[in-house]
C-alpha positions as CSV (number, residue, x, y, z in Angstrom):
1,X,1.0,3.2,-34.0
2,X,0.2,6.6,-32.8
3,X,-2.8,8.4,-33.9
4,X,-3.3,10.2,-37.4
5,X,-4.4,12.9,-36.9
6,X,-3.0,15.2,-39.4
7,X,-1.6,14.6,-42.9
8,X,0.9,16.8,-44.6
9,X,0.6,17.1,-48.7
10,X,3.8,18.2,-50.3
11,X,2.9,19.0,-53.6
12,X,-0.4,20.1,-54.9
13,X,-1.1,19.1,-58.6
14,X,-3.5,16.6,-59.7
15,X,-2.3,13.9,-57.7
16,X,-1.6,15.8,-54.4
17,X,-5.0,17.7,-54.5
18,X,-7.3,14.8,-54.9
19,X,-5.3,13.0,-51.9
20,X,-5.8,16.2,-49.9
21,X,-9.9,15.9,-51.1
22,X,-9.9,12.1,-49.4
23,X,-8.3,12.5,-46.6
24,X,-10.4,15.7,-45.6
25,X,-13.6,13.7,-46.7
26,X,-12.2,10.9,-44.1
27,X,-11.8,13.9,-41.3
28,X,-8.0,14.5,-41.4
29,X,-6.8,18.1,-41.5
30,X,-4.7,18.1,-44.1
31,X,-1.7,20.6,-43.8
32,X,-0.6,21.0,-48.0
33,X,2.6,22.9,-49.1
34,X,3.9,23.6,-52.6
35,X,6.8,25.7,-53.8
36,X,4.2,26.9,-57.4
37,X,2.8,30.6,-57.1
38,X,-0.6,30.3,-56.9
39,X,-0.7,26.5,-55.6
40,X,-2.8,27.6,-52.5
41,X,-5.8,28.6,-54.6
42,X,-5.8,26.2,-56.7
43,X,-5.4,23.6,-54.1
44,X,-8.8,24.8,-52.8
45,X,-10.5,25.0,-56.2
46,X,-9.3,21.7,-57.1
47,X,-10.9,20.1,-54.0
48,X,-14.1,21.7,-54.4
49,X,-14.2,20.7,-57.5
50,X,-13.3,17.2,-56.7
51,X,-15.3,17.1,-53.7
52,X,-18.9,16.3,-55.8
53,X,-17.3,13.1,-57.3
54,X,-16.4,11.4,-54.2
55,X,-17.6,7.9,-54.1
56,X,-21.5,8.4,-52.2
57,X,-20.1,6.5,-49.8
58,X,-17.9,8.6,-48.1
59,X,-19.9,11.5,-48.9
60,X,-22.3,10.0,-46.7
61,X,-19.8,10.2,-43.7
62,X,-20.6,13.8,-43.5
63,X,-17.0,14.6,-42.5
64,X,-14.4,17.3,-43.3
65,X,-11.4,17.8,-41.7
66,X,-9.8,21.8,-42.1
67,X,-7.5,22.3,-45.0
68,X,-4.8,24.5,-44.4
69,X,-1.7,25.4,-46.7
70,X,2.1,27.0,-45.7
71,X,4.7,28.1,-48.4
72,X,7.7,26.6,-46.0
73,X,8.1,23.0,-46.1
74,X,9.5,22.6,-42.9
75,X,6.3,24.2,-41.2
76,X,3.8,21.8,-43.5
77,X,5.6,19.0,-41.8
78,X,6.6,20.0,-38.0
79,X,3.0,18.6,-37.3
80,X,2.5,15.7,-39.4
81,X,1.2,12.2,-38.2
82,X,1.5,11.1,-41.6
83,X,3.3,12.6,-44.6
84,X,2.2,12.1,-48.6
85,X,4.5,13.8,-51.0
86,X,3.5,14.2,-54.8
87,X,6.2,16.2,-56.1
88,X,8.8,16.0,-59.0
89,X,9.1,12.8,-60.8
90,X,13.4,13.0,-60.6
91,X,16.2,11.0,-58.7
92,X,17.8,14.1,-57.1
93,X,15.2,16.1,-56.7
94,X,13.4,13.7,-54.5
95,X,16.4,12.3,-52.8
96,X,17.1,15.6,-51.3
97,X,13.3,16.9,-50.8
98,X,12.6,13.6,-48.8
99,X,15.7,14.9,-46.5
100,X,14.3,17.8,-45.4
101,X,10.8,16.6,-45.0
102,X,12.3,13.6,-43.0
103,X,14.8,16.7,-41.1
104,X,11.0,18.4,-40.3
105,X,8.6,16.2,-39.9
106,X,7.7,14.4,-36.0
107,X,9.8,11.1,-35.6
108,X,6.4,9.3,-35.4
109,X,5.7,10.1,-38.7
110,X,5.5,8.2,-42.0
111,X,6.9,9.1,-45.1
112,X,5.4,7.9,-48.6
113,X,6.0,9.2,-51.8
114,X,3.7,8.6,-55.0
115,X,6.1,8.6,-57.0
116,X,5.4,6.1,-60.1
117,X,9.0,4.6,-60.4
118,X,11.8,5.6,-58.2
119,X,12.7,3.4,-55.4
120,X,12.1,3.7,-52.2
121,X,16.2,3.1,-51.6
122,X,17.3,5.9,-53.6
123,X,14.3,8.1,-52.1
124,X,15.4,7.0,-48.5
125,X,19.5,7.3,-49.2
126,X,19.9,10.8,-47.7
127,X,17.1,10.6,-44.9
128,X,18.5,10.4,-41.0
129,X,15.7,7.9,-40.6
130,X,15.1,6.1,-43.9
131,X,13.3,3.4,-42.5
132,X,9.9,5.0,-42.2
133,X,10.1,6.0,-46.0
134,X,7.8,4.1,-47.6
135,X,6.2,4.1,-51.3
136,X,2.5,4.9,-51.4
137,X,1.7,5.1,-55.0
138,X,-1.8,5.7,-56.2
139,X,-3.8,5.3,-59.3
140,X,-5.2,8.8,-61.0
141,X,-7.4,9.7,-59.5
142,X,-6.5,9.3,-55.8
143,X,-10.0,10.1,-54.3
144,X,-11.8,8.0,-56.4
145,X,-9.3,4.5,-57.7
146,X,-9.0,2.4,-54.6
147,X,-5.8,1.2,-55.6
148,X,-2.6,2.2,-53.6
149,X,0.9,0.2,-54.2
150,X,3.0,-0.1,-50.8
151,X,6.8,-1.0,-50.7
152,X,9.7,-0.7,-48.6
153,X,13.3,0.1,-49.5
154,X,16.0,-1.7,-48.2
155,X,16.2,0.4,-45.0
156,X,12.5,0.4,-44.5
157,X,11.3,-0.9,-41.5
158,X,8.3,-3.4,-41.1
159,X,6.5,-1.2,-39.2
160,X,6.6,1.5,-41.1
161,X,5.1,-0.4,-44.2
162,X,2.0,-1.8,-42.0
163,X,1.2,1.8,-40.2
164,X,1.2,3.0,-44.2
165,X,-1.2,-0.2,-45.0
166,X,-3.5,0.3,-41.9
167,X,-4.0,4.3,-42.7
168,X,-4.6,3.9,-46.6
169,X,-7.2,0.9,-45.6
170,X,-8.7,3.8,-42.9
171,X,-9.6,6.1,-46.2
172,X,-10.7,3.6,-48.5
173,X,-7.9,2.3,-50.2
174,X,-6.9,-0.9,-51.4
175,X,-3.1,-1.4,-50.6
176,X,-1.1,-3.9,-52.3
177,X,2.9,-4.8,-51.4
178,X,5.1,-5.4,-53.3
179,X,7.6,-7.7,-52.3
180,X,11.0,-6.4,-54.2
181,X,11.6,-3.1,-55.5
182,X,11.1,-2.5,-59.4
183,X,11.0,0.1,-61.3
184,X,7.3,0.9,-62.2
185,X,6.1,-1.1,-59.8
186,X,3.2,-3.3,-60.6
187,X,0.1,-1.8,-62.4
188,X,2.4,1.0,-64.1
189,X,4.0,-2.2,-66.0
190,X,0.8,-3.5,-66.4
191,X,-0.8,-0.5,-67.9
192,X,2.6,0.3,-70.3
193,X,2.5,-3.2,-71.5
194,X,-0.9,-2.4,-72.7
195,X,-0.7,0.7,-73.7
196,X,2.3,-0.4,-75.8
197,X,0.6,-3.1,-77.8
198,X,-2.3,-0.2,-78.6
199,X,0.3,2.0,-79.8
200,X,1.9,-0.9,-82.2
201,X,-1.8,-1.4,-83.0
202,X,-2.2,1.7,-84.0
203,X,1.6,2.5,-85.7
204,X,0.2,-0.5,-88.0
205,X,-3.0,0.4,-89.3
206,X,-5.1,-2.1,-87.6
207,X,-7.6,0.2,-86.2
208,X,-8.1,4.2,-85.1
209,X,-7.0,5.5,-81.6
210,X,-11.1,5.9,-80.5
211,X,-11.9,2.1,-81.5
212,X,-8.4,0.2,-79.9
213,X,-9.6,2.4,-76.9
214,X,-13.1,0.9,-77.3
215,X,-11.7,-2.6,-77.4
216,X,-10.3,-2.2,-73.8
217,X,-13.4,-0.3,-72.4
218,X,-16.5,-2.3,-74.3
219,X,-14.3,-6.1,-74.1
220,X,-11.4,-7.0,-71.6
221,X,-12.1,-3.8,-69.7
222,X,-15.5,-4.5,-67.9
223,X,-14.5,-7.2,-66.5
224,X,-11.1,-5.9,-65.3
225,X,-13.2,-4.1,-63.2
226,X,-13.9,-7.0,-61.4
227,X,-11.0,-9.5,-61.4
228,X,-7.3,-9.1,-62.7
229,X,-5.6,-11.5,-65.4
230,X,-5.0,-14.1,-63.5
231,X,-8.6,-15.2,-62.0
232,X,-9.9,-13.5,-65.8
233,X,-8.1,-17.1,-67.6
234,X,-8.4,-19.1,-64.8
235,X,-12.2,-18.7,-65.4
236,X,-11.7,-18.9,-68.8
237,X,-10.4,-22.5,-68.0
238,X,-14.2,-23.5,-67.4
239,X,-14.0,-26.3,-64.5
240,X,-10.6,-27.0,-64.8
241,X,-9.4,-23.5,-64.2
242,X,-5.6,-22.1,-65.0
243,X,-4.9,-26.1,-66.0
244,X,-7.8,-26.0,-68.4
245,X,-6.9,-22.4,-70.0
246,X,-3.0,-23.8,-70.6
247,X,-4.4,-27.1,-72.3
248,X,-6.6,-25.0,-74.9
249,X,-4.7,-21.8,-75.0
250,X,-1.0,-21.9,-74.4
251,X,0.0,-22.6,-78.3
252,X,-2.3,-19.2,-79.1
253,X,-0.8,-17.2,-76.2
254,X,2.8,-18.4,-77.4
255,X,1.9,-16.9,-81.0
256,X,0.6,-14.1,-79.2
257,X,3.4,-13.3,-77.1
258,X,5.8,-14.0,-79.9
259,X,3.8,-11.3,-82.2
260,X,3.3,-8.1,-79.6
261,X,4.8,-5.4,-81.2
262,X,7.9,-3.2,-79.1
263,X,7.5,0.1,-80.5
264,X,9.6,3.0,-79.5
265,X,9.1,6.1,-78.5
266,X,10.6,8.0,-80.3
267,X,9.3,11.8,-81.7
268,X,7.9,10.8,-84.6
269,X,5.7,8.1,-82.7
270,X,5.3,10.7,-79.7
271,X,3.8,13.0,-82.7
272,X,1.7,10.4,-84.7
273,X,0.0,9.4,-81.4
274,X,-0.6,12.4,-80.5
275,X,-2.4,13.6,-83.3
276,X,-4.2,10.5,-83.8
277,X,-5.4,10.6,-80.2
278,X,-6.5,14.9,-80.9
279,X,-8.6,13.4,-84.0
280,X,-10.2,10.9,-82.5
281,X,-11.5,13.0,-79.3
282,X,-11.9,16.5,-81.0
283,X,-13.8,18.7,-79.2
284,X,-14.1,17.2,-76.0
285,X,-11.8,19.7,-73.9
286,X,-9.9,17.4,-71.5
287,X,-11.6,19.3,-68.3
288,X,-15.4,17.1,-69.8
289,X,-13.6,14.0,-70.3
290,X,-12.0,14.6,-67.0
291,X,-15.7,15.0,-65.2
292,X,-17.0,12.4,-67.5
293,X,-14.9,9.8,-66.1
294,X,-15.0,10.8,-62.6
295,X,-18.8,10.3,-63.4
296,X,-18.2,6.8,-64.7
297,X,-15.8,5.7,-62.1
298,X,-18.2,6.8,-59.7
299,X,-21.2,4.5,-61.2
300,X,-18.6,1.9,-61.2
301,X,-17.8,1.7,-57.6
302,X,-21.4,1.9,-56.2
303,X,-21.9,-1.4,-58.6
304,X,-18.9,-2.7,-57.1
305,X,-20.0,-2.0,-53.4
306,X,-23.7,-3.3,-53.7
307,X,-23.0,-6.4,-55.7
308,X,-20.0,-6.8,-52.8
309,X,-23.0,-6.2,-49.5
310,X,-24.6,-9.2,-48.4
């Protein structure tokens, strides 16, 4: 694996400017291109304004690497050790962009998208190299969640995947692979399954937008923090584990499972939502709740990493 010296951003929204805010703060130059008017200076106010709410410890690095930003996507690129494109969430759009960054960008390079549900294989179909197209999806927001899903299409070569794995692990991240392609990947689904049940929750009556959210966040959510489903029932299975869960839950999680609601939609629960969501959190203009839970997530990770030194 050659040396990363220098990451290319390709699109500069919320997503692509708090990537370009971690790798700086790991001491990558980060070369950043986007086709909006205006995405240069946003680009920089966006990563100063991220910059305060990096996790302490990578503050405490001391390091930043030079940010620089071209309009033509071919010169972003011609330098790149690594490239991380966040642009337009459609099929054809991002079939043909990957072609021309994969046309510009050193043959040492990888390629990873963040995109939340295409595949790799379409992204890859038009590439003259596909096989160092990789998914590198991340979890809002990138500087601060750990989480980064890695994936391969079916032209993707093994190497490709682990020099993807060994840079996200160099910034902080926590990469997980997936084995098979699926749309959504895997904590997409797992979020949408959530959030579907609070929306059929909420369609029915059963509580306001403000307390299902406080169900998650003040119950199941703390300790999702700490462990995922699986090792959350296996616990719950007191010395006998995932055996022990399944002898005094399955009959309830059967009902359960049976009784989850499948709401659609559709505009008129798109609308209801929507307002109910604008009632609950009225006056709180999304920019506060934005720094407020940068705030939180920051609290939460320093926990994390003390309780995790021995």
């Amino acid at each position: 694996m050659q040396e990363i010296r220098t990451v290319a951003v390709v699109g500069t929204g919320i997503i692509g400017a708090s990537w370009s805010c971690l790798f700086l703060a790991h001491g990558f130059d980060v070369m950043a291109t986007d086709i909006r008017e205006g995405a240069e200076a946003e680009l920089s106010a966006a990563v100063e304004r991220f910059w305060p709410s990096l996790p302490d410890a990578v503050l405490a690095r001391g390091e930043r690497g030079t940010l620089r930003f071209a309009s033509d996507l071919a010169a972003a690129c011609a330098a790149a050790d690594f490239v991380q494109e966040n642009a337009i969430e459609r099929q054809d759009a991002k079939i043909e962009l990957m072609r021309r960054i994969d046309a510009a960008a050193p043959a040492h390079a990888v390629i990873a998208s963040s995109s939340s549900a295409i595949s790799v294989t379409a992204m890859q179909s038009a590439c003259a190299d596909p096989g160092r197209v990789v998914l590198g999806h991340p979890f809002n927001p990138p500087h601060l969640v750990p989480l980064v899903e890695v994936a391969g299409g079916e032209a993707t070569r093994e190497t490709a995947l682990a020099t993807a794995e060994a840079f996200y692990g160099r910034v902080g991240k926590v990469p997980i692979r997936l084995n098979k392609e699926l749309y959504g990947h895997v904590a997409n689904r797992l979020q949408a399954a959530i959030f579907r049940e609070a929306v059929h929750l909420l369609e029915s009556g059963v509580a306001s937008a403000e307390d299902i959210d406080r169900a998650v966040s003040e119950g199941p959510g703390l300790r999702w923090a700490l462990m995922g489903p699986f090792l959350t029932y296996h616990l719950a299975g007191g010395e006998r584990g995932m055996a022990g869960f399944w002898e005094m839950f399955a009959p309830m999680q059967e009902r359960l499972w049976g009784d989850l609601g499948s709401p659609v939609p559709d505009a008129g629960v798109q609308a209801r939502v929507t307002e109910a969501v604008e009632r609950s959190y009225a006056g709180r203009p999304v920019r506060a709740l934005v720094e407020d839970r940068d705030i939180r997530l920051r609290r939460v990770l320093a926990a994390r990493r003390l309780d995790r030194e021995p």
